[in-house]
N, C-alpha and C positions, 0 to 999 in steps of 0.2 A: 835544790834548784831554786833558782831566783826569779820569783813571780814576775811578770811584765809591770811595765811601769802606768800608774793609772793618772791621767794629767789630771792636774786641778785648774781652781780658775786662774785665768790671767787678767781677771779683774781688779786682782786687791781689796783689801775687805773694807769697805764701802760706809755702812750701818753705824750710828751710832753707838747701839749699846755694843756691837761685837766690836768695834775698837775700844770699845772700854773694858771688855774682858780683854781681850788682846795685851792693853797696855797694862791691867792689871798681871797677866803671863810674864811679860817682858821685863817689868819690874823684878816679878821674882827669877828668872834667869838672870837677869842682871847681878840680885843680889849671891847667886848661889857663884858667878863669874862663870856661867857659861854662856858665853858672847863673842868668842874667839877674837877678842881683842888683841890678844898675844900672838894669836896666828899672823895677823894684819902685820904688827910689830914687827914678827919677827920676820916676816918677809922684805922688811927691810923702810914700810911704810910707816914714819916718824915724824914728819916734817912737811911742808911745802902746803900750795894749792889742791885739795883732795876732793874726789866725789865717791859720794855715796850711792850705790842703786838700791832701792828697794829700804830706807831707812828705818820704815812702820811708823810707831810711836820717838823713834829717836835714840833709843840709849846705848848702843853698841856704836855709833857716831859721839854719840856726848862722852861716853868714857873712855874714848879714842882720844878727844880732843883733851879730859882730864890729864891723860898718861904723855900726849904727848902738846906741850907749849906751846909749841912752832908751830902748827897746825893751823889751817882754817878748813872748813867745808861746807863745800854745797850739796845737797842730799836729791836725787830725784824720785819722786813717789807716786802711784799713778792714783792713791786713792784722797781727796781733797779732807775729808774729814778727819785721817791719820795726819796729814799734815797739820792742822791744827793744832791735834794732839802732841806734836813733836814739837811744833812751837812755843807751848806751854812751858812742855818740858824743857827744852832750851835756857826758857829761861828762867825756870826754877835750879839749875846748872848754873846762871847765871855768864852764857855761854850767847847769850842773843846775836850779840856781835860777830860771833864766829863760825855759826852755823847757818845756812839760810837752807832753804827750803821751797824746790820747784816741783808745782805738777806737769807730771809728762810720762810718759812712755818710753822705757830704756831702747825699746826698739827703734827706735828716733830721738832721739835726743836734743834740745834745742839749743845746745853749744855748740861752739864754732871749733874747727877743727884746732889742737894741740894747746887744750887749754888749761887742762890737769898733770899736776905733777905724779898723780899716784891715784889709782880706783881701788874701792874694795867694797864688798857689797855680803851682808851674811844673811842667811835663812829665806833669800827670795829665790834664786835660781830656777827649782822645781817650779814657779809659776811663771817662767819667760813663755809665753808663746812661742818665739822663734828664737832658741839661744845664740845657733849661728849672729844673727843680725846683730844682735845685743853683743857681742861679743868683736865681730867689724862695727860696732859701734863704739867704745872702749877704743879698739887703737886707731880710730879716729878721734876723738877727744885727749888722747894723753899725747904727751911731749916726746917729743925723742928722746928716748933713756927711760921714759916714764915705768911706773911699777905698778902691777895690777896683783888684784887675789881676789879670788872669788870662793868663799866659803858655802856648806847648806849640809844639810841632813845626806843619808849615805841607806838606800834602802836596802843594802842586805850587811845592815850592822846585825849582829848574833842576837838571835832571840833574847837572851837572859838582858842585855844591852837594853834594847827596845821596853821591854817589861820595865825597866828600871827607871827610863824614863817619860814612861807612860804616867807612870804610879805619882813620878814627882813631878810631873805638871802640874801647875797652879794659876786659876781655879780650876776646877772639875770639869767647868761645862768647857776646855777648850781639848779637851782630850779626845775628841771624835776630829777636830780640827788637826791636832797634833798627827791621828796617824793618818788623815789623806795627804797630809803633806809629808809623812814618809814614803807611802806608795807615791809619790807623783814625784822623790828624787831620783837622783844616778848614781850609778857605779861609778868607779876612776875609770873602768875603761869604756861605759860610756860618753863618759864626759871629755876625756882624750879624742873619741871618737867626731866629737861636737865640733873640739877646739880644732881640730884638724882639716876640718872644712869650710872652716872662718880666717880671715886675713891675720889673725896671730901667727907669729913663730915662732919664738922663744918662750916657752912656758913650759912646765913641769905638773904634775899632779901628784897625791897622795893622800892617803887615810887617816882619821883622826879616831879618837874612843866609839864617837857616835855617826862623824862627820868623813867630808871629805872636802880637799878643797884646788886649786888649781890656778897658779902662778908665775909669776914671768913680767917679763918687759916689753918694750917697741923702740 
């Protein structure tokens, strides 16, 4: 049986030194290529004007932007000291010019309507407050034909799954971090359930190793 789901914050982590364990996590998912960069790809997001929700420190956007040329992005983050951090990082990418960086709140958004060519957002979902809103927020901001995906952790991945990467979290101290943010993700058929009562219609969902994620157009 699959435990209830337990919300975490929808503040964003805030603190300095816990963005700095944060982006020292992020770096090493980065380096192991679990970022679902590919997922993003392959859903068909390659090119255009893109937004980011939920960027953190930055590098699931920045190696987005490595893989794909054509690209530019704007990232929305709701916590102002991660944004700094991503900006660092940008430009140690050497990406400055191609990534900018606002704070706000996905559930508002301060763009104007149809002004992205393609969204994708990984590992924040489990902390939307309101993912309905977030979600009529998205096909509000993207273009007609636009292409969204929304990637995040998947809380009844199989034990042995979970153990596995628990163990390879890095550093240590974010591993109490890593599983409220599995109790606080969805299932595919919750998340269908979401999308169903939000202004999307065309999108699709499915399972990954660890993940789940959940795609489509406007």
């Amino acid at each position: 049986m699959i435990k209830a789901r337990i919300p975490e914050t929808d503040e964003g982590i805030q603190e300095q030194l816990a963005v700095g364990i944060f982006d020292s996590f992020a770096r090493h998912m980065r380096d192991k290529g679990w970022n679902n960069v590919d997922t993003f790809t392959g859903a068909g997001i390659t090119a255009g004007n893109v937004l980011e929700i939920g960027p953190g420190p930055g590098y699931v956007g920045l190696e987005w932007l490595k893989k794909c040329p054509e690209g530019t992005l704007t990232a929305i983050e709701i916590s102002p000291e991660m944004i700094r951090t991503a900006r660092r990082n940008a430009d140690e990418y050497g990406f400055t010019a191609r990534a900018a960086y606002t704070e706000g709140n996905c559930m508002d958004m301060p763009f104007a309507d149809r002004t992205f060519d393609a969204v994708f957002s990984n590992g924040s979902l489990h902390e939307w407050e309101n993912p309905v809103r977030t979600f009529n927020e998205i096909a509000r901001v993207l273009k007609k034909g636009g292409s969204f995906c929304i990637a995040d952790l998947r809380r009844d991945i199989p034990f042995t799954v979970r153990q596995l990467l628990y163990h390879s979290a890095q550093p240590a101290q974010i591993r109490p971090g890593f599983l409220s943010s599995l109790y606080a993700s969805y299932t595919v058929p919750e998340l269908l359930d979401i999308a169903a009562k939000s202004s999307l219609t065309e999108y699709s969902a499915g399972r990954t190793f660890s993940g789940l994620f959940l795609k489509g157009s406007v």
